[in-house]
N, CA, C and O atoms as CSV, one atom per row, in Angstrom:
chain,resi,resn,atom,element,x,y,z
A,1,UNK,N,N,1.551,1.194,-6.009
A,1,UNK,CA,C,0.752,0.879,-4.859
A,1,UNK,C,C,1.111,1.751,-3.658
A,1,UNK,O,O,0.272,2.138,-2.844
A,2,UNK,N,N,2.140,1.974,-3.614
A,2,UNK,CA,C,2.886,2.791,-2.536
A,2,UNK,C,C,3.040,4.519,-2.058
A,2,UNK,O,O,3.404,5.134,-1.056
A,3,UNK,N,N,2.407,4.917,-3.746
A,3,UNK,CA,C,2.340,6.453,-4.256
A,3,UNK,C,C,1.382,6.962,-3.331
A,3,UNK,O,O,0.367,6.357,-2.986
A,4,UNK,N,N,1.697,7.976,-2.980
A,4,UNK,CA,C,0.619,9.010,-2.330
A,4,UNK,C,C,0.038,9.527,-3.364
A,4,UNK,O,O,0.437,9.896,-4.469
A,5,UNK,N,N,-1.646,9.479,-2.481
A,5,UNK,CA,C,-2.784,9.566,-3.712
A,5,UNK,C,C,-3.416,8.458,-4.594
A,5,UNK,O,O,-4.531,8.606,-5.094
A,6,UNK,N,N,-2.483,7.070,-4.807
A,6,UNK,CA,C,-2.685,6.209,-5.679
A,6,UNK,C,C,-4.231,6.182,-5.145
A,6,UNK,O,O,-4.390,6.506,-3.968
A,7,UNK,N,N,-5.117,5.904,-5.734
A,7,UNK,CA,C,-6.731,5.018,-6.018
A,7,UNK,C,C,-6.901,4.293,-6.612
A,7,UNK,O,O,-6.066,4.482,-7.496
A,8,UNK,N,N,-7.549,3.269,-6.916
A,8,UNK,CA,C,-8.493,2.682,-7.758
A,8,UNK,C,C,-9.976,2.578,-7.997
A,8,UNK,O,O,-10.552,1.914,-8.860
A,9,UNK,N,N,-10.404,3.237,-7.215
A,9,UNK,CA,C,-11.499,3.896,-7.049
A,9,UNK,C,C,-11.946,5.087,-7.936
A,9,UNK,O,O,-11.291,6.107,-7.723
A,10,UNK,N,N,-12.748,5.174,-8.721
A,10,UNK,CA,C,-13.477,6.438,-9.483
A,10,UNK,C,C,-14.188,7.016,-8.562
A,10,UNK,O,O,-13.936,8.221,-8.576
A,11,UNK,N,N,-14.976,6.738,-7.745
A,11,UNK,CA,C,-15.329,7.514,-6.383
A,11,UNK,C,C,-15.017,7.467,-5.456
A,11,UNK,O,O,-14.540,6.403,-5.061
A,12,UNK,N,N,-15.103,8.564,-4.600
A,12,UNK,CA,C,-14.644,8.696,-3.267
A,12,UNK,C,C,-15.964,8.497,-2.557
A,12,UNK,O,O,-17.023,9.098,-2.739
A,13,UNK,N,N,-15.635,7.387,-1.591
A,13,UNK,CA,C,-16.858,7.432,-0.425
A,13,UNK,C,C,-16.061,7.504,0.839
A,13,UNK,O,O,-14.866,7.802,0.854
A,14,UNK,N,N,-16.906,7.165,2.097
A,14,UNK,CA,C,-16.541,7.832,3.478
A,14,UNK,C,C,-14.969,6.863,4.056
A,14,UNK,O,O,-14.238,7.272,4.958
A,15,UNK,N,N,-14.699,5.303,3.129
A,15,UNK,CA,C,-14.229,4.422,3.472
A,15,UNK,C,C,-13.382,4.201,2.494
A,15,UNK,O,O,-12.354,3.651,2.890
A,16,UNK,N,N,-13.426,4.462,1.138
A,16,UNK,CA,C,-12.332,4.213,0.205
A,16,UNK,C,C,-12.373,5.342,-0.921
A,16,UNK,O,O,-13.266,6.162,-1.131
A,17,UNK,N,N,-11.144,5.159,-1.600
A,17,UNK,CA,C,-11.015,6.095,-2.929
A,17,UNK,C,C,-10.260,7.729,-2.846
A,17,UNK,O,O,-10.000,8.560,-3.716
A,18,UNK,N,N,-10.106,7.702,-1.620
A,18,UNK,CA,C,-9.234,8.794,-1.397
A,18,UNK,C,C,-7.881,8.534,-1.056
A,18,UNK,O,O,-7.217,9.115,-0.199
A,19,UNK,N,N,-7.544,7.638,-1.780
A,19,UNK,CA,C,-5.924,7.736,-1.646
A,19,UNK,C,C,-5.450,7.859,-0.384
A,19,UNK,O,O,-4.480,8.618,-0.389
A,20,UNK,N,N,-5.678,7.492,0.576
A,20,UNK,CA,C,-4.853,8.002,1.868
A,20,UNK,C,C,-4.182,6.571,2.511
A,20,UNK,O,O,-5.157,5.853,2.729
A,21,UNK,N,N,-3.273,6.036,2.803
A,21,UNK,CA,C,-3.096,4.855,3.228
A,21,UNK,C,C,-1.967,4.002,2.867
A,21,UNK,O,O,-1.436,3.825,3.963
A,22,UNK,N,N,-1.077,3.185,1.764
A,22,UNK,CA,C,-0.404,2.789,1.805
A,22,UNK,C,C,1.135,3.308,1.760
A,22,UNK,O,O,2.220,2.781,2.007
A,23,UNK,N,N,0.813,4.286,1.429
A,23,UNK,CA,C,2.433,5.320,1.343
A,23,UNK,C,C,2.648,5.192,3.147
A,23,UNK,O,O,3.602,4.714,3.760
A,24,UNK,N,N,1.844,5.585,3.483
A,24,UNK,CA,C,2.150,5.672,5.098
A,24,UNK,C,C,2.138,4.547,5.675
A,24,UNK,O,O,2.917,4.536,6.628
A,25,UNK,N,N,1.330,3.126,5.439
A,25,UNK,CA,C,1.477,2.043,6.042
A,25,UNK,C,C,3.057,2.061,5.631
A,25,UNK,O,O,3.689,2.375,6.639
A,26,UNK,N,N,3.889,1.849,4.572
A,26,UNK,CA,C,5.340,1.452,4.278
A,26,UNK,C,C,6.031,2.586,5.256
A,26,UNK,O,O,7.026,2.172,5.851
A,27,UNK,N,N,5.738,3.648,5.456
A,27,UNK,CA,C,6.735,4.983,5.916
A,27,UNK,C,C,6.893,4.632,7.247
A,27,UNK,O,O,8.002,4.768,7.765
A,28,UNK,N,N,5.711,4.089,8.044
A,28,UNK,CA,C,5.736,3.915,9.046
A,28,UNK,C,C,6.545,2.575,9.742
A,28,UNK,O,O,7.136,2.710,10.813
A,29,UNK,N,N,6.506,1.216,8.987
A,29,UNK,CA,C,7.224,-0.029,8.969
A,29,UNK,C,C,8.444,0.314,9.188
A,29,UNK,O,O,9.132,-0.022,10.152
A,30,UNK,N,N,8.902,1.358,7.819
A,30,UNK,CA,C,10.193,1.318,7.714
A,30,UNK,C,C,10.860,2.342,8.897
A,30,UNK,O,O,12.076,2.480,9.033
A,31,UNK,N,N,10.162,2.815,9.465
A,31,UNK,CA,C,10.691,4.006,10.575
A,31,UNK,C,C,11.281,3.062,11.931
A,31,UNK,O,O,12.175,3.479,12.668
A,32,UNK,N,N,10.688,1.886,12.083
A,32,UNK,CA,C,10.535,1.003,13.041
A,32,UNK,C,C,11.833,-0.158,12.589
A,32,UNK,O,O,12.214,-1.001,13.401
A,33,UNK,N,N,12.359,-0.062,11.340
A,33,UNK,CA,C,13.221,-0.735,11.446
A,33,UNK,C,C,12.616,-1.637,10.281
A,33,UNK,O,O,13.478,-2.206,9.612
A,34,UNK,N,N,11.499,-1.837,9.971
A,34,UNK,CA,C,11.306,-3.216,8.674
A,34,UNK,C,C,11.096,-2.843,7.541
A,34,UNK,O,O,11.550,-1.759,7.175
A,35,UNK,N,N,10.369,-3.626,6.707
A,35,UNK,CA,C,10.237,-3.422,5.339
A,35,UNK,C,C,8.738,-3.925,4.847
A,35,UNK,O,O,8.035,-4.594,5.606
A,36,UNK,N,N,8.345,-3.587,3.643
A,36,UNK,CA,C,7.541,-4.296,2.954
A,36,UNK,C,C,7.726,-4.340,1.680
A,36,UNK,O,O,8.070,-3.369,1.007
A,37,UNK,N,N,7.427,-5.922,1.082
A,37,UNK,CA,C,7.950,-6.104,-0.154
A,37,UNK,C,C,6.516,-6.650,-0.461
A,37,UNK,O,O,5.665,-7.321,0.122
A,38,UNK,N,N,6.691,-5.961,-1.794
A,38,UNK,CA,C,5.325,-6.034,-3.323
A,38,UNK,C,C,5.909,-6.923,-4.305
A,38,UNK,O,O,6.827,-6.624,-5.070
A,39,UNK,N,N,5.001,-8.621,-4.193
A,39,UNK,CA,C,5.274,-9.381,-5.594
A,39,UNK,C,C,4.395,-9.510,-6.076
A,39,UNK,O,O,3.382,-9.888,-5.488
A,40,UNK,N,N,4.460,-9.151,-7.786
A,40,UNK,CA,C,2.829,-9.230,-8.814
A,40,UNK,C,C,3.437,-9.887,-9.979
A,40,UNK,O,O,4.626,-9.871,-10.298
A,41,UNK,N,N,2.325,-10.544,-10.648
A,41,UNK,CA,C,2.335,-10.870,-11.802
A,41,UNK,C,C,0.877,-10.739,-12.491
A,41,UNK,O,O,-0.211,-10.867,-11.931
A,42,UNK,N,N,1.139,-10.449,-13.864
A,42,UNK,CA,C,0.399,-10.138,-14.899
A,42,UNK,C,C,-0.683,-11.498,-14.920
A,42,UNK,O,O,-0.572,-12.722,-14.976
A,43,UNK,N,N,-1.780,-10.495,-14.842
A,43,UNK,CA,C,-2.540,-11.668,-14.646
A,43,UNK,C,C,-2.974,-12.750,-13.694
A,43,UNK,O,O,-3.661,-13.718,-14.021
A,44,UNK,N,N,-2.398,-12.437,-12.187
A,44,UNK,CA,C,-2.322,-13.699,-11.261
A,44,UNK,C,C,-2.304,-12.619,-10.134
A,44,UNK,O,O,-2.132,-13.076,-9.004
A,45,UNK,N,N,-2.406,-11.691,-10.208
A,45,UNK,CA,C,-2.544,-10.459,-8.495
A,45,UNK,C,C,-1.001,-10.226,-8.139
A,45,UNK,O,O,0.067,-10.521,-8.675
A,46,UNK,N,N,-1.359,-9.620,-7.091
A,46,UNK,CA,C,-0.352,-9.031,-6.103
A,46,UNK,C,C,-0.351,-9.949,-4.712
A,46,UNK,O,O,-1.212,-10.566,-4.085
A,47,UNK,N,N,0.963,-9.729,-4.577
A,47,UNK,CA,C,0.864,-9.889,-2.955
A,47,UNK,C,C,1.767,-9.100,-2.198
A,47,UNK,O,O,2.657,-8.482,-2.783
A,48,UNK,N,N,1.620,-9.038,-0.734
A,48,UNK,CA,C,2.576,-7.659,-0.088
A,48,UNK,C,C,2.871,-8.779,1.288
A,48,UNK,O,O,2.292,-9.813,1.620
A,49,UNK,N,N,4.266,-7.893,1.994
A,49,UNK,CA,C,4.545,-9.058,3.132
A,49,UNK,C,C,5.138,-7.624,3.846
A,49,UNK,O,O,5.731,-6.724,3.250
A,50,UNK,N,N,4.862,-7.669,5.042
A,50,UNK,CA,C,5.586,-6.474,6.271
A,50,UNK,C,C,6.276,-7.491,6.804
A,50,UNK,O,O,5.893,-8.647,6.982
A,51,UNK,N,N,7.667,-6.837,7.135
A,51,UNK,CA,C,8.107,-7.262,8.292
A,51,UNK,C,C,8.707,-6.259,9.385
A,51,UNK,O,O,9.006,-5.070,9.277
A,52,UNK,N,N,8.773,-7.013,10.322
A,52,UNK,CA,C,8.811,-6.021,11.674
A,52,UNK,C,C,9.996,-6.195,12.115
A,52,UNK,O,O,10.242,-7.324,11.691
A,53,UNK,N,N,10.913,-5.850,12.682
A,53,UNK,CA,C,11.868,-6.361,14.003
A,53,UNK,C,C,11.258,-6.262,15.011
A,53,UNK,O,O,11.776,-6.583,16.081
């Protein structure tokens, strides 16, 4: 989820599918001092949590 480039998208439109975005949401958290943690399970989704100082 975190990879630069990741998609899930087969197309690119003006708003999604170009990969640009969560590598840098985490790079940026963590520059500031916090974190973000990724919990998934098979079958039941993901979930993500930022935290800030």
């Amino acid at each position: 989820m975190f990879e630069a480039g990741l998609s899930s998208k087969d197309e690119v439109s003006e708003v999604s599918g170009r990969g640009v975005g969560m590598d840098i949401v985490r790079a940026s958290i963590e520059q500031i001092g916090g974190r973000v943690d990724l919990d998934s399970a098979p079958g039941k989704g993901c979930a993500s949590r930022s935290m800030c100082r």
